[in-house]
C-alpha positions in Angstrom: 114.1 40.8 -44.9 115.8 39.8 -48.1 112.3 38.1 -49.7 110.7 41.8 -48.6 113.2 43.5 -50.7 113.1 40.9 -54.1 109.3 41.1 -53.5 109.3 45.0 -53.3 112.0 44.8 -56.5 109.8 42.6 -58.0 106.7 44.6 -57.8 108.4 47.6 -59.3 109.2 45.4 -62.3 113.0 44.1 -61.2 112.8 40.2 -61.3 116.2 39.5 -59.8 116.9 36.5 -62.3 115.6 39.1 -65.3 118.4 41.3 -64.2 121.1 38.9 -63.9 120.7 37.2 -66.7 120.0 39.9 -69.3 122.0 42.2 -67.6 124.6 40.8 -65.3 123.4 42.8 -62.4 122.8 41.2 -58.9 122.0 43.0 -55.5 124.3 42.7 -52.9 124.0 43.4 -49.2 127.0 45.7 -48.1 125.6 46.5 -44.8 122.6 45.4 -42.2 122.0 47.4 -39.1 119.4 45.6 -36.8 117.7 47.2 -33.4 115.7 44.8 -31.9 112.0 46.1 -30.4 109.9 42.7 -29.4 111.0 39.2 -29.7 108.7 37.6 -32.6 107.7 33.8 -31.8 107.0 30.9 -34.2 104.6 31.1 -35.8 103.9 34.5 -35.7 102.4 36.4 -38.3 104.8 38.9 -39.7 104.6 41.8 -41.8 108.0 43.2 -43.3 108.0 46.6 -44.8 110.5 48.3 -46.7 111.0 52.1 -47.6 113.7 53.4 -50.2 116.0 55.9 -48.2 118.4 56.7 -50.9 118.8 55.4 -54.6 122.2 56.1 -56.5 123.7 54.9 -59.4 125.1 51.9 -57.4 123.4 52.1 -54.5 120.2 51.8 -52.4 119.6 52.6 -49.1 116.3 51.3 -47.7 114.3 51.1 -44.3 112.8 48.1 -43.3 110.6 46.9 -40.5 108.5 44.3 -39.5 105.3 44.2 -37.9 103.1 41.7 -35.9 100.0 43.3 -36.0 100.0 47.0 -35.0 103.5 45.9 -33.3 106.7 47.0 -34.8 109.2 43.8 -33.8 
């Protein structure tokens, strides 16, 4: 879940390391709720999405999911 969000950041134009260094601004998780649907397996391919819920000043609240196939895990 964390390399969906830096990925997503990322391909809005937010390199973590840009912002940290040039900025001194790092992303912190606060809170993680988690409902389990399906087990996934090793080796299983995986899809994790993420949707932006809420975007503050300070804070972002985003849905993610992940996906084996047309399976939400």
């Amino acid at each position: 879940m964390e390399r969906a969000r830096t990925e997503w950041l990322a391909a809005l134009g937010f390199e973590l390391a840009t912002l940290e260094a040039a900025h001194g601004v790092v992303f912190v998780v606060h809170r993680a709720e988690i409902e389990y649907r399906l087990p996934a397996r090793l080796g299983d391919r995986l899809d994790a999405t993420l949707t932006l819920i809420e975007l503050g000043r300070a804070r972002m609240v985003a849905l993610q999911q992940v996906w084996r196939g047309d399976e939400r895990c």
